[in-house]
N, C-alpha and C positions, 0 to 999 in steps of 0.2 A: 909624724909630720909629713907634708907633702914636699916631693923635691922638684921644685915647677922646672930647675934645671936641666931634667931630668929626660932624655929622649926613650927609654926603656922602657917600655910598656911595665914588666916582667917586677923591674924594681920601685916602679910609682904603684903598683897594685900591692906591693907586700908593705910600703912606708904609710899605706893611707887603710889597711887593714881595719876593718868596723867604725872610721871616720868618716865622716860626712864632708866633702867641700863645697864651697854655697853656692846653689843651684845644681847640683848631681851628687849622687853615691859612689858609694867605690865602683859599683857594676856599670857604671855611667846612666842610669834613670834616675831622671829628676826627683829629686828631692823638693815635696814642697810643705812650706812653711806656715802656718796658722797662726795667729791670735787665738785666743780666749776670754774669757772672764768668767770666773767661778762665783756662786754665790756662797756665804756662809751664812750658817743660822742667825746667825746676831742683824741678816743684812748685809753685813761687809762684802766690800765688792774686790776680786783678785784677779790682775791680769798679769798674763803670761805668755809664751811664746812655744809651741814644740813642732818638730816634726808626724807627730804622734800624738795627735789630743787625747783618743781613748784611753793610751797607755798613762799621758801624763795626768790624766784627771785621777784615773785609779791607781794612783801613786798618790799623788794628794787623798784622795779618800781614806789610803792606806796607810798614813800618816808619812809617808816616804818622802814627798816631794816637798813643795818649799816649807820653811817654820810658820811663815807669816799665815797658814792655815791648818797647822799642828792641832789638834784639841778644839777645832771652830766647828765640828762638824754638825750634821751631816753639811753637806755640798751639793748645789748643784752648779751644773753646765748650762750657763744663760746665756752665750753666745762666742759664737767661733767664726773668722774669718779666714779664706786660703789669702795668703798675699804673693807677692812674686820671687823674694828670696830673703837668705837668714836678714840679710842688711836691713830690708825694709821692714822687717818682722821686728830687730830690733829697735830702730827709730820709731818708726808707729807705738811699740810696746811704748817705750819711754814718753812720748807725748801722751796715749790712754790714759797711763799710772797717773801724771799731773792735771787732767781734767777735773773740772767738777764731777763730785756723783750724781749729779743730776744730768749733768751730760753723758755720764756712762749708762746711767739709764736709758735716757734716749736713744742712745745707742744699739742698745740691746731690748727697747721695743721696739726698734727699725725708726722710728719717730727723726732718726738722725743717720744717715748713712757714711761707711769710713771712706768714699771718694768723696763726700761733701767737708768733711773732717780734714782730707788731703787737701782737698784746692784751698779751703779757709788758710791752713797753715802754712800753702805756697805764696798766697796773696799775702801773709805778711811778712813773710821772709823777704816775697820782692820790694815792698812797701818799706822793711826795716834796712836792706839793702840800697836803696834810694836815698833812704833816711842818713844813714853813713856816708851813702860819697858827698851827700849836700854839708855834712858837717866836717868834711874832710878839706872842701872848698873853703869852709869858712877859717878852717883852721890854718890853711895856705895863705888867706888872704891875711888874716891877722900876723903871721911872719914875714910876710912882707912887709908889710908897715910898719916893722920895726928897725 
């Protein structure tokens, strides 16, 4: 674990030992983070996150990495993106995973790009955001009137 308490160079280098913290390495070079999406025989479409795409695909090929592609193979690599750190790597992942497949396909014939992905999913967050304070006013007004 990392001791962010920690002024010691000496004792944050031996606590963070072959750990990654998000956005640098232990040597202090950046660390960066990818999406993917694997294909499987059947079709099926698997997305995931590493520091390491090569490594992690031939982990999944090598039946090592996740189950959800155990016994699907062969595999390929139909698309990969660098993003800016693990955080964003994992939000993006989690919004990918719940797209339609038609829209991960788009995705990955370019038909669809992941900042057009990003601003769609900002515009409704602000949108759903709006949406809440307005029912928040509604819900104040209705306590008063009682």
């Amino acid at each position: 674990m990392v001791d962010a308490l920690s002024n010691n160079p000496e004792e944050t280098k031996r606590s963070t030992a072959g750990q990654s913290v998000e956005g640098q390495s232990v040597e202090g070079q950046a660390v960066r983070w990818s999406l993917y999406i694997v294909q499987t025989a059947q079709g099926m479409l698997y997305t995931g996150i590493s520091t390491d795409v090569d490594r992690r695909f031939k982990a999944h090929c090598d039946g090592k990495g996740a189950r959800a592609l155990r016994g699907k193979g062969p595999l390929q690599l139909i698309w990969q993106q660098t993003v800016a750190s693990q955080r964003q790597a994992l939000r993006l992942e989690y919004r990918i995973k719940r797209l339609p497949q038609k829209k991960k396909w788009a995705l990955c014939q370019g038909q669809l790009t992941l900042s057009a992905l990003i601003a769609h999913w900002q515009l409704a967050e602000e949108k759903n955001a709006g949406q809440v304070g307005k029912n928040l006013d509604q819900v104040s007004k209705c306590s008063e009137s009682r």
